[in-house]
N, C-alpha and C positions, 0 to 999 in steps of 0.2 A: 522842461523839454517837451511836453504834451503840446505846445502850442507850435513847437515847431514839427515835430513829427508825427505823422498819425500811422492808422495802419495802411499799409501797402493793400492797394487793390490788385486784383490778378488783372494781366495783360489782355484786352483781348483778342487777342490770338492764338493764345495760349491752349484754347480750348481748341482751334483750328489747327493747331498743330499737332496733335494726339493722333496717332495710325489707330484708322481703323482695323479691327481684329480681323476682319476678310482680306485684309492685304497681302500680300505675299512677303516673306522675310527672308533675312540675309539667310537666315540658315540651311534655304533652299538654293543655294549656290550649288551650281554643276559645273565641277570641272572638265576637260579634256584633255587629252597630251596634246591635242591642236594647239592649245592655249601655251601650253608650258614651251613647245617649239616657236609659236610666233612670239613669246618673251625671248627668248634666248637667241634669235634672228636678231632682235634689239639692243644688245648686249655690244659693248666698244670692244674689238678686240686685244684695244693697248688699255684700255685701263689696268689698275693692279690692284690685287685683291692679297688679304691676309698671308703671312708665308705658308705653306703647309696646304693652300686649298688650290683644286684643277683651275687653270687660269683660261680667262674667258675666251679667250681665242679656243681652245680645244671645246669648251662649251656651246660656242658657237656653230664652229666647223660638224661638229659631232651633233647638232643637233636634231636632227632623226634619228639616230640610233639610241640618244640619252633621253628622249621626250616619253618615252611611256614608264622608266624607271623612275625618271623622278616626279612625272605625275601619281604614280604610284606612293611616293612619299609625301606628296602633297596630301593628297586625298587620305592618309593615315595621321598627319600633325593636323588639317584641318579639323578630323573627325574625330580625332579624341583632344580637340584643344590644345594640344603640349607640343612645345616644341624643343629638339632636341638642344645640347647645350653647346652641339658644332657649331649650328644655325647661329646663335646668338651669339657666339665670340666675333669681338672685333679686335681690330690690332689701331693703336694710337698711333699716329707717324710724326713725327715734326716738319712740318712744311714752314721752308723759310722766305721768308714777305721783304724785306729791306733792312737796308744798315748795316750794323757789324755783326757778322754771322757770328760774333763769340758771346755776343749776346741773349739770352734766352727768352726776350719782348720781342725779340725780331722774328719769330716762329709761330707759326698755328697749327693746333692740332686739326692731324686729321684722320678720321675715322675708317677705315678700312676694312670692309664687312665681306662676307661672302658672296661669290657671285649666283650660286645658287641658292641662297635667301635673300639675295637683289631680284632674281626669279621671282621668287613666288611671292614677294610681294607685289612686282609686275603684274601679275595674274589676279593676286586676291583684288588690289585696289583698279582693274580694268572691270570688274565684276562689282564692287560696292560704287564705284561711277555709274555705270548702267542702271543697278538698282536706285541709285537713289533720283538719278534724272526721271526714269521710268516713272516712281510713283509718288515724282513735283517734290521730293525734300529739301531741293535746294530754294532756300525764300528770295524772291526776285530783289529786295536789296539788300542783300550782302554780296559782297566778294568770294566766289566760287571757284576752283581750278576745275578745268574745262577735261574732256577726256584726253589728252597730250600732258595735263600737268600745268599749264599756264595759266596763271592767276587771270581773270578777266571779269569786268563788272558787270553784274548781268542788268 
């Protein structure tokens, strides 16, 4: 085996890619209930969300008046890491694709999460895009989604 494999040299780029300690970090993220209002502007108001959770249309509509509370809980799950176990419930639904509907191949699941942890993740990942354009992470050839979400080659 020695003649065919030897040891792996490091890339190098690899050294190039290591953040300088003077950089600034994700953990310097600053929220606003600006942020949390212009997610929630974005928000479909027929989509459907879990049974049991405020449905995006009142989210929507409501959003001035609900942007500093639930900034408020943004800024609490950010800041101590954890997040509660509403946020992470999703509800499965069977969405049916073709054929015989009494069939169970003919369906996909599909996932059904809260529109208020569709929020903030709106918000976290409009802030780690920024950051990471800002300081060049993304490597000019790979495939990167743009600040909209759309896959595009850079």
């Amino acid at each position: 085996f020695t003649s065919v494999f030897s040891e792996p040299t490091p890339h190098p780029s690899a050294a190039a890619a290591a953040i300088p300690p003077s950089m600034s970090s994700l953990s310097d993220i600053i929220f606003t209930p600006s942020d949390i209002e212009k997610a929630l502007a974005e928000l479909n108001p027929y989509s459907a969300g879990p049974p049991g959770c405020i449905p995006a249309r009142v989210l929507k509509e409501c959003r001035t008046s609900l942007s500093y509370p639930l900034f408020l809980l943004l800024v609490a799950i950010f800041g101590d890491w954890c997040c509660t176990s509403c946020l992470k419930r999703q509800f499965i639904s069977p969405l049916y694709k073709k054929g015989a509907k009494t069939c169970p191949a003919n369906y996909r699941p599909v996932s059904l999460t809260s529109h208020i942890a569709k929020t903030f993740e709106r918000v976290i990942r409009s802030h780690m895009v920024s950051y990471f354009e800002s300081e060049n992470l993304f490597n000019d050839s790979q495939h990167a989604s743009d600040a909209v979400g759309v896959a595009c080659p850079n």
